[in-house]
PABA-543500 format. One record per residue: residue in three letters; y, z, x of N, C-alpha, C in turn. Coordinates in steps of 0.02 Angstrom, whole numbers, plus 50000, padded with zeros to 5 digits. Example, Ala and Ser with C-alpha at 12.3 -4.5 7.8 and 13.67 -1.06 7.14 Angstrom:
BEGIN
ALA497165039050660497755039050615498355039050660 SER498885035450642499475035750684500025039450645 
//
This chain:
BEGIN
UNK499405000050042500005000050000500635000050044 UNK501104995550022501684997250056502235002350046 UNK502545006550110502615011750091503545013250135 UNK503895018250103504475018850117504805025350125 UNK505325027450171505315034450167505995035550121 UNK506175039250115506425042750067506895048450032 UNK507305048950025507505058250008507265060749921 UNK507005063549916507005063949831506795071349824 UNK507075075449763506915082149780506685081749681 UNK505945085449710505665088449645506195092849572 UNK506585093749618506925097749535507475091049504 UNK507635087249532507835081549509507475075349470 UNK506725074549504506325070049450506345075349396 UNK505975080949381505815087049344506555084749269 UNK506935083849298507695082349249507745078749226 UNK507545072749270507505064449247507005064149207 UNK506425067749207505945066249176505995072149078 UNK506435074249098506575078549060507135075349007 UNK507745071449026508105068749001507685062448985 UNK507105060349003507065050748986506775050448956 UNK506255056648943505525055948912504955053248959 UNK505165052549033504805049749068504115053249081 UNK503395050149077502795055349105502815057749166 UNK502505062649165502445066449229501885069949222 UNK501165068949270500615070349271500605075349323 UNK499965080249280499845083949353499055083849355 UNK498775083749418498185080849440497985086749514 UNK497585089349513497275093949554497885097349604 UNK498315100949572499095103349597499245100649608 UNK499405094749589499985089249615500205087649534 UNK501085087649535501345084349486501555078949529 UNK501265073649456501505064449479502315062649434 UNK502725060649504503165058249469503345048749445 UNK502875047049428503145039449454502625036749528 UNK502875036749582502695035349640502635042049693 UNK502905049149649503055052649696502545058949685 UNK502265063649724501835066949714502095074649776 UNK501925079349694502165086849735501975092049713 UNK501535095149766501125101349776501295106649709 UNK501165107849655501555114749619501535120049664 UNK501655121349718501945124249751502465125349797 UNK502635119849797502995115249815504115119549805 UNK504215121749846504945123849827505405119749804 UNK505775119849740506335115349734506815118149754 UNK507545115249736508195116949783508515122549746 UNK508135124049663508705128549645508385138349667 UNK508805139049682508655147249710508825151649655 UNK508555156949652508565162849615509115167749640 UNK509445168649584510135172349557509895180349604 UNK509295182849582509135189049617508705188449694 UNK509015190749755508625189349807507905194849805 UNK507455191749849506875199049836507115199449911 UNK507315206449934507285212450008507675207950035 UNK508285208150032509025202850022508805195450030 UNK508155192450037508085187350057508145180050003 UNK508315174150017508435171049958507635168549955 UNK507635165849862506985164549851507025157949810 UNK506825152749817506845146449768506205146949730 UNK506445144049673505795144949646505595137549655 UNK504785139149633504365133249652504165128449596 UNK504205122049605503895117849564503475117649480 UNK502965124749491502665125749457503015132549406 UNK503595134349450503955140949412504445137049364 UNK504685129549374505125129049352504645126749276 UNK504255119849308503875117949255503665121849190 UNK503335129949218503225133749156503635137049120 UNK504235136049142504885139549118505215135649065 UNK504845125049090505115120249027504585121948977 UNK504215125149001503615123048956503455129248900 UNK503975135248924504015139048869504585141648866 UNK505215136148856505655137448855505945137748758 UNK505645137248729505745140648650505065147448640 UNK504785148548694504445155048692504805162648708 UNK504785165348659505335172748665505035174748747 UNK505375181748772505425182648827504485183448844 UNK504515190348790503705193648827503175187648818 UNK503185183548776502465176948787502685174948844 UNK503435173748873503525167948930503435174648990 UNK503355180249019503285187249045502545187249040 UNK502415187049004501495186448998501205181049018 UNK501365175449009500915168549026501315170049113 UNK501685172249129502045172749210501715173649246 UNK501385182749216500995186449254500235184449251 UNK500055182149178499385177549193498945171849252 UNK499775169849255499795163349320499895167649393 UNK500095174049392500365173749447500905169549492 UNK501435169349446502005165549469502625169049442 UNK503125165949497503855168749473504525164849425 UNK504425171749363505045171349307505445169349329 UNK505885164349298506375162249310506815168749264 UNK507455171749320507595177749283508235176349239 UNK508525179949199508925177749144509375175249156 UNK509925177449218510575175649234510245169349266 UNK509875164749276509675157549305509465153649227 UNK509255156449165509075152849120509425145449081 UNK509965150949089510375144649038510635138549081 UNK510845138749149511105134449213510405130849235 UNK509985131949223509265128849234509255124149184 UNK509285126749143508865123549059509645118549040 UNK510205119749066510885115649057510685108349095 UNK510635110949163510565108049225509785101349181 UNK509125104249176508715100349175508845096049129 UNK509205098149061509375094448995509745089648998 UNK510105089349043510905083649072511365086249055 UNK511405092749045512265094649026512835097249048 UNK512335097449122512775098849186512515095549231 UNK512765092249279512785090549330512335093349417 UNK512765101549388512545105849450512515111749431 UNK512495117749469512765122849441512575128649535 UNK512895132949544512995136549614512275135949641 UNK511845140049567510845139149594510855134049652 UNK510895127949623510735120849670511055122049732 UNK510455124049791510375122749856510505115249878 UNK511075110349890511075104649900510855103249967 UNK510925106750011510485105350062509845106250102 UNK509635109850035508805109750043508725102849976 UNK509125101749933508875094749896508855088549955 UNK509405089150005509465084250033508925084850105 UNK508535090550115508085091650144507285088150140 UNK507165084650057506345081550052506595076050065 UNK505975073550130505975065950153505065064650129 UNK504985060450082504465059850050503975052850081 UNK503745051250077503395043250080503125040450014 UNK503595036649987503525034549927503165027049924 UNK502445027649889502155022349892502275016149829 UNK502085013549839502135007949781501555007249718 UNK501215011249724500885012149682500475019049721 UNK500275027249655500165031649667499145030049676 UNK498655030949698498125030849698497855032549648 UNK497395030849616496935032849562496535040149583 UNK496595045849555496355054449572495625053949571 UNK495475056649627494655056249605494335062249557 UNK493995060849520493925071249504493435072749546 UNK493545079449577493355083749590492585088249556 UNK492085087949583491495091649543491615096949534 UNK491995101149571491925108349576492355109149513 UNK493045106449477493475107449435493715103549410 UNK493285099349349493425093349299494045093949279 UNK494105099349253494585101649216495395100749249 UNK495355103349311496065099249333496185095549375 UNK495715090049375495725083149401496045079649321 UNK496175081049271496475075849227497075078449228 UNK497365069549231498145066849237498205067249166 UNK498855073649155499025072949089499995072849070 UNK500325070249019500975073649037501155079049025 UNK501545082249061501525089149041502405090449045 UNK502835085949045503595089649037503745088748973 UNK503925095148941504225093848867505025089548872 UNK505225083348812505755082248827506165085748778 UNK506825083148791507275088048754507195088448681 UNK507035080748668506835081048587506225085748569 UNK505755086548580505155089448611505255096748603 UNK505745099148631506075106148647506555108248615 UNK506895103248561507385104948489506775105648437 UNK506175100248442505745104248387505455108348401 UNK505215109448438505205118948452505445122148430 UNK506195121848449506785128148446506885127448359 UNK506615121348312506785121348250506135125548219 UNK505595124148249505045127248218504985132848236 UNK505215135548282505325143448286505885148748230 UNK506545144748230506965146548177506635146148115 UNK506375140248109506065142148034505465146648030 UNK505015147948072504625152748069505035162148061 UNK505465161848113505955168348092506065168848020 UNK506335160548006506655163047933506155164547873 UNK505605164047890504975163047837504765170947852 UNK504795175247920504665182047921504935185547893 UNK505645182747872506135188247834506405188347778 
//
């Protein structure tokens, strides 16, 4: 395959793919963007509002992902599925500048480390390889999409209001 290098930073497809409706597969810890492929472990550029033992901490790929992915989930389900995974909450004062930021309704916001965005030099191929599965774990060898888009994430946020309003 012919191949090219690159700058492209995971919390930016994550947006694009978020604003376009674009798929985005994930396949044996790797989310696929298109041509581009990244570890869920993988650090993106935006850093966390609270340092842990003054040190700064970005969250990772897979922190942000589950944060779109239960982002009409009240706090303790999205606190619970966290600690299930063993991964780190995106904490409150980062919520709304995250979820602004991924939606298109800002641009930027302080979070965004621009020079750790301008830090991934990737090798972007022209076409991503077909995943082999894995025997040991069928289960996450399948390429599925997994970013909710915004439309996606207003019916949510509608079917949750109306569920409130039906409790009371």
């Amino acid at each position: 395959t012919v191949s090219s290098m690159s700058t492209v930073d995971p919390l930016s497809l994550v947006r694009q793919a978020t604003m376009t409706g674009e798929s985005v597969n994930y396949s044996d810890g790797y989310y696929i963007f298109g041509s581009y492929r990244f570890h869920e472990t993988t650090k993106t550029c935006f850093k966390r509002s609270l340092k842990i033992a003054e040190e700064s901490y970005y969250y990772t790929l897979r922190d942000i992902i589950l944060f779109l992915e239960n982002a009409a989930a009240n706090v303790v389900e999205y606190r619970m599925k966290v600690l299930e995974l063993k991964l780190t909450a995106v904490v409150e004062q980062d919520k709304a500048a995250l979820k602004s930021y991924l939606m298109g309704e800002i641009s930027t916001c302080p979070q965004i480390d621009l020079a750790v965005a301008a830090s991934y030099v990737v090798e972007k191929e022209a076409e991503v390889k077909p995943v082999r599965k894995s025997k040991s774990s069928s289960h996450s060898s399948e390429r599925k999409s997994i970013i909710p888009t915004s439309e996606k994430l207003e019916k949510q946020r509608q079917r949750n209001i109306e569920w409130l309003n039906n409790k009371s």
